[in-house]
C-alpha angles and dihedrals in degrees: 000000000000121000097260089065095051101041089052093050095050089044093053091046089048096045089055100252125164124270094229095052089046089050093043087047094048090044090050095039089055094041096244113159113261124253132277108284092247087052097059129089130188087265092052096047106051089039087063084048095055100038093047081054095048095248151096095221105152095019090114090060084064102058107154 
């Protein structure tokens, strides 16, 4: 992985982001498909949104 993945995601887990939101973000930064349907949640999802855009957006709205 490059710098920029592994700085953001240092940053989110020690920012005391959600999980869901930080797994969402790496599957979206690295252009994984997204989950079954039934396996989402609102954190993941906009955490797949944001990583697939290169940014952390709406991470502060996850805060565990």
């Amino acid at each position: 992985m490059n710098q920029e993945y592994y700085d953001t995601v240092v940053k989110l887990e020690k920012d005391g982001i959600d999980a869901e939101y930080i797994q969402g973000w790496q599957g979206g930064y690295v252009c994984n498909p997204e989950r079954e349907e039934q396996r989402t949640n609102e954190a993941y999802d906009a955490g797949f949104a944001d990583g697939s855009e290169k940014n952390t957006d709406n991470a502060s709205k996850f805060k565990a």
